[in-house]
N, C-alpha and C positions, 0 to 999 in steps of 0.2 A: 686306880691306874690311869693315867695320862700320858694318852699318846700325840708326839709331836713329830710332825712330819713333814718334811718340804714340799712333796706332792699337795698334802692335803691343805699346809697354806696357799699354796698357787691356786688348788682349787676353791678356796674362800674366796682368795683376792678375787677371784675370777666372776665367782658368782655373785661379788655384792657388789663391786664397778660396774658391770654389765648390766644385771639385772639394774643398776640405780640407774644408770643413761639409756637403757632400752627403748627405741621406738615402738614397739609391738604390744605395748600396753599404755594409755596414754594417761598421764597422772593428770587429776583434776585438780588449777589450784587451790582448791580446798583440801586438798588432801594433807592428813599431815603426814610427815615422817622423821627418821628416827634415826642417829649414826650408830652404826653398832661397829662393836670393835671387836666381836668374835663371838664363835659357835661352841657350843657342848652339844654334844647326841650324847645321853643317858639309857643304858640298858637296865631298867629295875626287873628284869627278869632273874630265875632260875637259872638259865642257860645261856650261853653264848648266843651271840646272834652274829651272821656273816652281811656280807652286801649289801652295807645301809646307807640309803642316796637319800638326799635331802635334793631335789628337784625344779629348777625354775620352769614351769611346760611353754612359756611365755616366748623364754629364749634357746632353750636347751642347756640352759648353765646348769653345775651340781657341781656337790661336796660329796665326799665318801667315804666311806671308814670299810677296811676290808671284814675285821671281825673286832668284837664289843664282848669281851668277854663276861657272863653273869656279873650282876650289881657292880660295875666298872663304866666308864663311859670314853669318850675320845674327845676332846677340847682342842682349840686353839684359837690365837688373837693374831691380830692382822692392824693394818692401817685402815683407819674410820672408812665406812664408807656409809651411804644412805641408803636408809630401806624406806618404800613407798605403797607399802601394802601390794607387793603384785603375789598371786595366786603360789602354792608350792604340795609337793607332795612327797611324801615320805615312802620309801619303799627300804625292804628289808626281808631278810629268809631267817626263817627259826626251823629248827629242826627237818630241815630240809625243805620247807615249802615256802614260797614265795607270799608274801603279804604285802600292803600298800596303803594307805590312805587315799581318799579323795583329792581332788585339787581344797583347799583352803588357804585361806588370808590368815595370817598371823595375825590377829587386833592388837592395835596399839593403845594399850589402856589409856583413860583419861589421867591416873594419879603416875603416870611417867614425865619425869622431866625430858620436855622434847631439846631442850638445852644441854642435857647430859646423856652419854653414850648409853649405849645397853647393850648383853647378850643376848643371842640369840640360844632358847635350849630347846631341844629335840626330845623328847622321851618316847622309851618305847615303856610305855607301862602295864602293860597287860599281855596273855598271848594275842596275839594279831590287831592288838592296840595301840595308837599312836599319837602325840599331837605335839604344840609346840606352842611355846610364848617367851614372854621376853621379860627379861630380869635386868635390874639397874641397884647399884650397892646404895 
């Protein structure tokens, strides 16, 4: 199942314009980064999962998918924007109870072409497990 949503593009655009021109984290020119042209959040759960925020804490930017129904996920593409390794956190409720990741950095592997877009994917793969990386075709 794929859910496409206006809301929830505005809240991509939002979060990966922002977060890429954000002063509140200051990018080293070594830094590399990476255009990505859209997010998947994956539920490989059992059950439904409701209120899942993908988090910038840097600037207050998010994405959000209200509910992920078991092994289904919620996707969408947007216009390039850059990502610069700034910090994120994922939060999400399974059967009633609230769960979170830490702040972490997405790594931008070394065998990605920084020349070619990538997604952004969320998973939640465990109960109260979570993490993300990034995929390029």
């Amino acid at each position: 199942m794929i859910i496409h949503s206006g809301r929830l593009v505005l809240y991509l655009l939002s979060l990966w314009f922002l977060t890429a021109c954000s002063q509140a984290q200051p990018v080293s020119q070594n830094s590399p980064s990476i255009t990505i042209h859209g997010v998947i959040i994956r539920n490989e759960l059992v059950i439904s999962v409701t209120d899942v925020q993908l988090l910038v804490p840097s600037t207050g930017n998010f994405v959000s998918c209200g509910n992920i129904m078991a092994h289904s996920m919620c996707a969408t593409k947007f216009p390039h924007a850059d990502y610069y390794s700034q910090k994120v956190v994922v939060s999400w409720t399974e059967k009633g109870e609230p769960h979170a990741t830490g702040e972490f950095v997405v790594k931008i592997p070394e065998w990605l072409d920084l020349t070619r877009p990538a997604r952004l994917e969320v998973i939640i793969f465990s109960p109260g497990e979570a993490g993300a990386k990034l995929l390029q075709n």
